[in-house]
Chimera marker file (.cmm) of the C-alpha trace (Angstrom):
<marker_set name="trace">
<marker id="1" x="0.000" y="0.000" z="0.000" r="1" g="1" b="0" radius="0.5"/>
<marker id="2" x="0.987" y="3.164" z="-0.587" r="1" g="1" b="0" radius="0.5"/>
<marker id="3" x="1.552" y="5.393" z="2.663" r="1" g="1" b="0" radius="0.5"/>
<marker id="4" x="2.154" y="9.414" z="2.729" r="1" g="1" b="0" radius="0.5"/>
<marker id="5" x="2.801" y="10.536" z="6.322" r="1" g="1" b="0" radius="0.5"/>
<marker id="6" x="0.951" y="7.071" z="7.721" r="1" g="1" b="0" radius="0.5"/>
<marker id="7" x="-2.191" y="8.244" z="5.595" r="1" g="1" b="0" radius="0.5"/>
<marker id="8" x="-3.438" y="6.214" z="2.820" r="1" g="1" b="0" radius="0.5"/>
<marker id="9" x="-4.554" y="6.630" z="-0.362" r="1" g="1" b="0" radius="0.5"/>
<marker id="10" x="-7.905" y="7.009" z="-1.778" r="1" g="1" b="0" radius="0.5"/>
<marker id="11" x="-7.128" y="3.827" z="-4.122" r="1" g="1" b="0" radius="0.5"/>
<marker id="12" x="-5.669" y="2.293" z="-0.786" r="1" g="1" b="0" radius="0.5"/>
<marker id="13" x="-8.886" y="3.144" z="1.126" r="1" g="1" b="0" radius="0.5"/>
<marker id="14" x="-10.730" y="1.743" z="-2.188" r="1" g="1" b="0" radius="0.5"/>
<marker id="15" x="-9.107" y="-1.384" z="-2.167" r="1" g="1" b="0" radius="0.5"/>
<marker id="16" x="-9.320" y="-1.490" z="1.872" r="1" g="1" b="0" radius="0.5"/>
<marker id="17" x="-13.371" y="-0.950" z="1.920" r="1" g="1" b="0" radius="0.5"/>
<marker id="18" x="-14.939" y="-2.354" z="-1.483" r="1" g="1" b="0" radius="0.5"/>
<marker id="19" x="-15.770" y="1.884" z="-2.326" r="1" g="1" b="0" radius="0.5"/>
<marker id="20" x="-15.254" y="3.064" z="-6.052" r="1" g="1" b="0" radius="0.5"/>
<marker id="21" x="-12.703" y="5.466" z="-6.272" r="1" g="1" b="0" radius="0.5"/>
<marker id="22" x="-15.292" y="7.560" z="-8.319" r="1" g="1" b="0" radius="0.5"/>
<marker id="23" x="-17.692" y="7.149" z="-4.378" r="1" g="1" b="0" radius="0.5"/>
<marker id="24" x="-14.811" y="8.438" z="-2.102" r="1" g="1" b="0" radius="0.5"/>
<marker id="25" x="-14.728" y="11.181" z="-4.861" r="1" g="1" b="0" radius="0.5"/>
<marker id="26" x="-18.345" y="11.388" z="-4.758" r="1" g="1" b="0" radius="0.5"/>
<marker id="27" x="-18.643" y="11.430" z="-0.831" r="1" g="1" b="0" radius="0.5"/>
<marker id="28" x="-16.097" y="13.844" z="-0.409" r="1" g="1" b="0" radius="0.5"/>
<marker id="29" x="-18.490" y="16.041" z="-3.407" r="1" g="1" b="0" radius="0.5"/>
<marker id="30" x="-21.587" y="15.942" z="-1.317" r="1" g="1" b="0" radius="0.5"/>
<marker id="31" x="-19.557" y="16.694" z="2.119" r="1" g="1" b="0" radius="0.5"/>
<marker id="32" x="-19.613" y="13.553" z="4.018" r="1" g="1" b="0" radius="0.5"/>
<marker id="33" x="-15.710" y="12.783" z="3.969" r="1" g="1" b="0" radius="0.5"/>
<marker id="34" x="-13.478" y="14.709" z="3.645" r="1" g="1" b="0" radius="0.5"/>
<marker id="35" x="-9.995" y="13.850" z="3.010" r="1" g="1" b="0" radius="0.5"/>
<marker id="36" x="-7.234" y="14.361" z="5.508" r="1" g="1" b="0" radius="0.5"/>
<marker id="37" x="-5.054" y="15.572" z="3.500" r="1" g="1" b="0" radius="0.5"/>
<marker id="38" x="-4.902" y="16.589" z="-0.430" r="1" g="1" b="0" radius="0.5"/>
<marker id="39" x="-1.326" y="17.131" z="-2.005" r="1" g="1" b="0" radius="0.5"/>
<marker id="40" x="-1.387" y="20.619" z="-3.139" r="1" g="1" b="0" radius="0.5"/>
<marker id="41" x="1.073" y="19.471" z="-6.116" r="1" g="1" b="0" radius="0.5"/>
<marker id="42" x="-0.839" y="16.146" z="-7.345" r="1" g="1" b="0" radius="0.5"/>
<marker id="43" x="-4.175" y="16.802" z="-6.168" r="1" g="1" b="0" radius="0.5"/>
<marker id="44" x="-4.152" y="13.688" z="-4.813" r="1" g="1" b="0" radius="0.5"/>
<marker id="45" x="-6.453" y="12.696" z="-2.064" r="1" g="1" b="0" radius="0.5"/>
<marker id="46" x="-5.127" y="10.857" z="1.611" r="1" g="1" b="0" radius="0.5"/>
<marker id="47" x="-7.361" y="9.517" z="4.304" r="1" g="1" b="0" radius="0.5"/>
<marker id="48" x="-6.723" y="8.497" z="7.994" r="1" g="1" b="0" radius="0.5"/>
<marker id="49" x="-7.302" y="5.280" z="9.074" r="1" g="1" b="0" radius="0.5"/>
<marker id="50" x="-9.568" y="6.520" z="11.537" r="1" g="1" b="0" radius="0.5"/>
<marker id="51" x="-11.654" y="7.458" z="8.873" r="1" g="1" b="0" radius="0.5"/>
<marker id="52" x="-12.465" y="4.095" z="7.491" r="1" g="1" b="0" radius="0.5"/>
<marker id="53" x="-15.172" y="3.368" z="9.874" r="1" g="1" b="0" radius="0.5"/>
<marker id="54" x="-17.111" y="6.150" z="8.027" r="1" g="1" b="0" radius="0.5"/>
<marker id="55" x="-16.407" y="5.060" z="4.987" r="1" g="1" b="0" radius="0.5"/>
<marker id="56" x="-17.527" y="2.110" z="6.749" r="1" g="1" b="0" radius="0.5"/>
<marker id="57" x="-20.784" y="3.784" z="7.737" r="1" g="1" b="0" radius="0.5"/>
<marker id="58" x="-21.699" y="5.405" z="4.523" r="1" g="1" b="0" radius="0.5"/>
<marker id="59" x="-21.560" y="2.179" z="2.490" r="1" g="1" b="0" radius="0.5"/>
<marker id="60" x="-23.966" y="0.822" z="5.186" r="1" g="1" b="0" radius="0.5"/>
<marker id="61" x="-26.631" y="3.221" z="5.041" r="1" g="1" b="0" radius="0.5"/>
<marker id="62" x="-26.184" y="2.499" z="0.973" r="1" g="1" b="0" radius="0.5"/>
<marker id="63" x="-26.972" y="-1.044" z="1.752" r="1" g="1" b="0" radius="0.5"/>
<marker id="64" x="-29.994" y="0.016" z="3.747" r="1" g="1" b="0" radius="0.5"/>
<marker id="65" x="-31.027" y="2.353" z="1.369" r="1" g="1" b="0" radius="0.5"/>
<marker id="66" x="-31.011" y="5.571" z="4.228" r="1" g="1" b="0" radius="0.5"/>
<marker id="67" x="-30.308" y="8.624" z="1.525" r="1" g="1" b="0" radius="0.5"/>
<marker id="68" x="-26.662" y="10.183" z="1.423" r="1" g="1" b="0" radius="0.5"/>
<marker id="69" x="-28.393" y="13.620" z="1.723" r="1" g="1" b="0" radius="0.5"/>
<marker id="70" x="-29.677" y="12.379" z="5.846" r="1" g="1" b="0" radius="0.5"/>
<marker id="71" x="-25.885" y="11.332" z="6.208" r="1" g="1" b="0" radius="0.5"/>
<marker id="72" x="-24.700" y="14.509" z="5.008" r="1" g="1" b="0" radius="0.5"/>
<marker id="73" x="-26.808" y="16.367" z="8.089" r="1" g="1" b="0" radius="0.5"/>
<marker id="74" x="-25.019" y="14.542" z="10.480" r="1" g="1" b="0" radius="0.5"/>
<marker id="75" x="-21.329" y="16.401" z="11.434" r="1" g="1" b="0" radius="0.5"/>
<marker id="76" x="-19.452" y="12.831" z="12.716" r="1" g="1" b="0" radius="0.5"/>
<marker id="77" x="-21.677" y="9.859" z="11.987" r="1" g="1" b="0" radius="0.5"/>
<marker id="78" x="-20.057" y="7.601" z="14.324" r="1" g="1" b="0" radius="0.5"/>
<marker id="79" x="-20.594" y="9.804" z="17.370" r="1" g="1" b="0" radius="0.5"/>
<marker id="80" x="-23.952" y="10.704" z="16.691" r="1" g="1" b="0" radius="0.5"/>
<marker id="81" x="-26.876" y="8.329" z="18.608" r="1" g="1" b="0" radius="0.5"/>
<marker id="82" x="-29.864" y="9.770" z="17.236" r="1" g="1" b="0" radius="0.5"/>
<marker id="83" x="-27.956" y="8.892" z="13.716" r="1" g="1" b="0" radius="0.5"/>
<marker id="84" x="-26.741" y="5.527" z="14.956" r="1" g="1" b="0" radius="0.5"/>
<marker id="85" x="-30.172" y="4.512" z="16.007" r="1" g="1" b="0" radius="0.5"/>
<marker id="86" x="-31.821" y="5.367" z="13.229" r="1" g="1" b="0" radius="0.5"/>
<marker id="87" x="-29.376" y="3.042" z="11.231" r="1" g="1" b="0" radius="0.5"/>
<marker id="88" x="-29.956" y="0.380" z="13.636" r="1" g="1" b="0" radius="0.5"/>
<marker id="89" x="-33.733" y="0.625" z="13.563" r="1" g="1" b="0" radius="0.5"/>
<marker id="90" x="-33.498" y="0.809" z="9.508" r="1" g="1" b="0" radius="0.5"/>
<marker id="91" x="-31.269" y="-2.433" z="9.701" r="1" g="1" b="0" radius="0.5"/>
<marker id="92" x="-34.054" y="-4.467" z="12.579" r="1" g="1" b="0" radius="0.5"/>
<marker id="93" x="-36.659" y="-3.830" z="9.769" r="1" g="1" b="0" radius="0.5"/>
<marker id="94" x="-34.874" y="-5.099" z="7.018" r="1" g="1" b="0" radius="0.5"/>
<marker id="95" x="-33.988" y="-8.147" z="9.459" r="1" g="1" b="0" radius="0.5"/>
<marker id="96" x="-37.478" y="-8.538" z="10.068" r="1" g="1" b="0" radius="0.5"/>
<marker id="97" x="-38.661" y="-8.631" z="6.071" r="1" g="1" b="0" radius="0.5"/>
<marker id="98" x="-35.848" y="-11.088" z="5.546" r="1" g="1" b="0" radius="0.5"/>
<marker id="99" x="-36.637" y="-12.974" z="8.215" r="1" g="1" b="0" radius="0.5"/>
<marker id="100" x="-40.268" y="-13.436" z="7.390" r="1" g="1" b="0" radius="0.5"/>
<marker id="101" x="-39.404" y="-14.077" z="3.961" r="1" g="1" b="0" radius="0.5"/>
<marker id="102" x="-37.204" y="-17.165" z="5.053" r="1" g="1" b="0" radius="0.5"/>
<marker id="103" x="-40.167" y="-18.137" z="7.138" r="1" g="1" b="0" radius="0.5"/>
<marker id="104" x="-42.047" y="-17.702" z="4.052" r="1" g="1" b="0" radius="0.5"/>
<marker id="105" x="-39.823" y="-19.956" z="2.253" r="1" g="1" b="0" radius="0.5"/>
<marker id="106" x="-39.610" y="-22.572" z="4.782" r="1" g="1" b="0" radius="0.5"/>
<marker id="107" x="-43.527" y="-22.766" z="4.424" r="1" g="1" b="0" radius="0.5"/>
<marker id="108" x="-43.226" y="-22.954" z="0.715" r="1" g="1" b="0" radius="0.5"/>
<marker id="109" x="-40.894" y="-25.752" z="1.098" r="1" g="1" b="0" radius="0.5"/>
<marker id="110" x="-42.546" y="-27.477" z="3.489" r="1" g="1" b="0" radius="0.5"/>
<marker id="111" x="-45.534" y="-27.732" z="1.443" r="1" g="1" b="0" radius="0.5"/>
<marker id="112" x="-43.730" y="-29.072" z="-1.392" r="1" g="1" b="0" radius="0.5"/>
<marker id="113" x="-42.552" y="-31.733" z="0.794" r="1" g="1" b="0" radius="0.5"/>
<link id1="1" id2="2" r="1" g="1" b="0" radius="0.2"/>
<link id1="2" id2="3" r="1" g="1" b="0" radius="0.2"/>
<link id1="3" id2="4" r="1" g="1" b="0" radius="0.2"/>
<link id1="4" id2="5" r="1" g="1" b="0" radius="0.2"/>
<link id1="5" id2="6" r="1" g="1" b="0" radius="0.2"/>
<link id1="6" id2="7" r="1" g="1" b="0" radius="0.2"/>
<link id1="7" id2="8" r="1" g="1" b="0" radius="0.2"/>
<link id1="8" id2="9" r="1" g="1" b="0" radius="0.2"/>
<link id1="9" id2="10" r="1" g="1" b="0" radius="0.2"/>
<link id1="10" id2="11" r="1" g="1" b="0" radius="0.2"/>
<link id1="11" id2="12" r="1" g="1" b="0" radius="0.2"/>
<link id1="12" id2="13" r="1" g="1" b="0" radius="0.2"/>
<link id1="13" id2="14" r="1" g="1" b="0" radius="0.2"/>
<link id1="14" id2="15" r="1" g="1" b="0" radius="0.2"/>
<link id1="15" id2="16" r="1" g="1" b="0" radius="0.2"/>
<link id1="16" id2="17" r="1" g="1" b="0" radius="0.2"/>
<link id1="17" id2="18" r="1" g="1" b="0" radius="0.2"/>
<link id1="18" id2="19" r="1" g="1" b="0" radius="0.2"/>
<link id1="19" id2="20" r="1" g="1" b="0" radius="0.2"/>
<link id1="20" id2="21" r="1" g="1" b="0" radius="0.2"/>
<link id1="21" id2="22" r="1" g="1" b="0" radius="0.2"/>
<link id1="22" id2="23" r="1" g="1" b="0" radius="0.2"/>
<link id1="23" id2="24" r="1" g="1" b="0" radius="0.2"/>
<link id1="24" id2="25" r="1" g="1" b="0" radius="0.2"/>
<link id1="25" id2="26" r="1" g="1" b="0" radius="0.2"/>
<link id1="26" id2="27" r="1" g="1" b="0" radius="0.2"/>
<link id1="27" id2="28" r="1" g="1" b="0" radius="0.2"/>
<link id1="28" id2="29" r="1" g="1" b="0" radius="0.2"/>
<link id1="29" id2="30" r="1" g="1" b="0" radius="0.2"/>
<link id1="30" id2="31" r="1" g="1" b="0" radius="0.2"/>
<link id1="31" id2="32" r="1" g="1" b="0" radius="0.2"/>
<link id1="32" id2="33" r="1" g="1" b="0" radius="0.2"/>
<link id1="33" id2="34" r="1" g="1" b="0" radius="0.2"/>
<link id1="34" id2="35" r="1" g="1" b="0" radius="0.2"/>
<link id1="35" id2="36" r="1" g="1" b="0" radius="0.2"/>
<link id1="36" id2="37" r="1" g="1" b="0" radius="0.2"/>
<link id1="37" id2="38" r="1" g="1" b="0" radius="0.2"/>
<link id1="38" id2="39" r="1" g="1" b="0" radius="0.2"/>
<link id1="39" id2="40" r="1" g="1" b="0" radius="0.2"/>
<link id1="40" id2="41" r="1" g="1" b="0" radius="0.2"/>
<link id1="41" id2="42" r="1" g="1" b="0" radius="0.2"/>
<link id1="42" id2="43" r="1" g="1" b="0" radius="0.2"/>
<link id1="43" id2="44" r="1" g="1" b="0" radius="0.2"/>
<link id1="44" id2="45" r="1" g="1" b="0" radius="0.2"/>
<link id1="45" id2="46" r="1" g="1" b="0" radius="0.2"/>
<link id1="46" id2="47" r="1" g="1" b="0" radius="0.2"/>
<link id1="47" id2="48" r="1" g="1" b="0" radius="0.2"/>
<link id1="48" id2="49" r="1" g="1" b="0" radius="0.2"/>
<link id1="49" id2="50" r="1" g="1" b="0" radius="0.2"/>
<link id1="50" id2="51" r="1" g="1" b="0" radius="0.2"/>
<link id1="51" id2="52" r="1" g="1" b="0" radius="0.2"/>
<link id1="52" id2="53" r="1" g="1" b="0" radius="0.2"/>
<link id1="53" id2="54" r="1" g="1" b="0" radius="0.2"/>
<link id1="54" id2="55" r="1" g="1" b="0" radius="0.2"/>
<link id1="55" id2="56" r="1" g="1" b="0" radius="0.2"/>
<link id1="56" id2="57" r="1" g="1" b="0" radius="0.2"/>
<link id1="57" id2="58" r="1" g="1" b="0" radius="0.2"/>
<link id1="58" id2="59" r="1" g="1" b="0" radius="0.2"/>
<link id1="59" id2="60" r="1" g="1" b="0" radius="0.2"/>
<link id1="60" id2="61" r="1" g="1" b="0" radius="0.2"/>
<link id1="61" id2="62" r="1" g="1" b="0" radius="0.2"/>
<link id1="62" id2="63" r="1" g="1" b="0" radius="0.2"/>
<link id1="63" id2="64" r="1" g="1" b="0" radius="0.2"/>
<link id1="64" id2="65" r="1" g="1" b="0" radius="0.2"/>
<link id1="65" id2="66" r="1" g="1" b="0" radius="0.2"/>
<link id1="66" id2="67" r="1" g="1" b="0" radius="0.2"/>
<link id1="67" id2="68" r="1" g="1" b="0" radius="0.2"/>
<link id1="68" id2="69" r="1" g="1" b="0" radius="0.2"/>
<link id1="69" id2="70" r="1" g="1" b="0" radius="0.2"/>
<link id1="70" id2="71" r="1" g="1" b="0" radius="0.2"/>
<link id1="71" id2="72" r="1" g="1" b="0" radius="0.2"/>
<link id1="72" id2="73" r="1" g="1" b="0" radius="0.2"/>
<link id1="73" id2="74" r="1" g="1" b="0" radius="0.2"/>
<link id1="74" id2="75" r="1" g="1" b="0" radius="0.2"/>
<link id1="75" id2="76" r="1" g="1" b="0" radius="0.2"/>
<link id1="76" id2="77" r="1" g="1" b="0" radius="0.2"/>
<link id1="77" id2="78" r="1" g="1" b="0" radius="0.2"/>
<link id1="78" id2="79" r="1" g="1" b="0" radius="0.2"/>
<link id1="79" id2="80" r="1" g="1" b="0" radius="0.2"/>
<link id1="80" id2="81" r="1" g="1" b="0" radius="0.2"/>
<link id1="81" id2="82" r="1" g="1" b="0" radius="0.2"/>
<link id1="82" id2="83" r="1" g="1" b="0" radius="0.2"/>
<link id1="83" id2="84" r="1" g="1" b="0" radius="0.2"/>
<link id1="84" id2="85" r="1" g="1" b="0" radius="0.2"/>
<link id1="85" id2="86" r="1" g="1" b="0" radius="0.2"/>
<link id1="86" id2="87" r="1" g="1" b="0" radius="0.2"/>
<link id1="87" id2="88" r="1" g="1" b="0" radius="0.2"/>
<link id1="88" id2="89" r="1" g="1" b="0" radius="0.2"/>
<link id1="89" id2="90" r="1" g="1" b="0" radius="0.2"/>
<link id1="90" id2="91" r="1" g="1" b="0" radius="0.2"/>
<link id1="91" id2="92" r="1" g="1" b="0" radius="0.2"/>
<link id1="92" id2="93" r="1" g="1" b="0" radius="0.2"/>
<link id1="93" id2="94" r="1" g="1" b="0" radius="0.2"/>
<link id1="94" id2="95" r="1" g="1" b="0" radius="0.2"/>
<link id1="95" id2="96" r="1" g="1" b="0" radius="0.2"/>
<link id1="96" id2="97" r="1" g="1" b="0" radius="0.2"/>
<link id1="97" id2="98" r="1" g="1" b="0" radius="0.2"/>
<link id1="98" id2="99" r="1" g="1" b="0" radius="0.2"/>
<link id1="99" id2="100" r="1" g="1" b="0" radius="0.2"/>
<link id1="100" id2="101" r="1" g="1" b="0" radius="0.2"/>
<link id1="101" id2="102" r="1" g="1" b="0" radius="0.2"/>
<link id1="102" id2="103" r="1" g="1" b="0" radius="0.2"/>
<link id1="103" id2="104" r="1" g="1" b="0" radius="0.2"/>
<link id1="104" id2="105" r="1" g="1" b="0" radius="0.2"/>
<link id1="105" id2="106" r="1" g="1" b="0" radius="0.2"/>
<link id1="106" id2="107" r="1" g="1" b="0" radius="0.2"/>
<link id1="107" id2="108" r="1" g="1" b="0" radius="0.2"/>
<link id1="108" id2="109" r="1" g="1" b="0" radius="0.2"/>
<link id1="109" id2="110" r="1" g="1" b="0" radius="0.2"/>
<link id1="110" id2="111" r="1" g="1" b="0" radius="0.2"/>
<link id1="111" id2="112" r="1" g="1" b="0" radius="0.2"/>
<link id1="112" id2="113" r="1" g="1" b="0" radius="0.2"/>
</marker_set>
């Protein structure tokens, strides 16, 4: 991996969390990471690790379909409950529909049995 000052790149952090380049890009567009550091020479773009659980956190609320744009009101994700339990209470329902689809299936399969 490529390292500058023990920060890694945005194709490291790519690589690292499954995120397009073009995302991280995107994310850091619509203001919900920012990179910690950007080489005024290159342009190119560093992140901490400390940052990866957000990255962590935005690809997440993808998955659960939450909207970038309720992320984006939220100044540190990680540290904010009311955020974190709306993420959690978006994740129990989508547990739940799986759950009873499974059931549903089981049924199904029973029956065929």
């Amino acid at each position: 991996m490529s390292r500058k000052n023990n920060l890694l790149s945005i194709g490291d952090v790519s690589k690292l969390t499954g995120a397009s380049v073009r995302s991280l890009r995107y994310y850091e567009k619509i203001g919900i990471l920012t990179p910690a550091y950007i080489s005024p020479d290159s342009n190119y773009r560093y992140y901490s690790k400390e940052q990866m659980p957000i990255v962590e956190m935005i690809m997440l609320c993808i998955e659960l379909d939450i909207p970038l744009s309720e992320l984006a009101k939220v100044a540190n994700p990680i540290s904010s409950r009311p955020f974190l339990e709306q993420v959690r209470k978006t994740a129990e329902g989508k547990l739940d529909g799986l759950r009873r689809g499974l059931e549903l299936m089981d049924a199904v399969e029973r029956k065929m049995n």
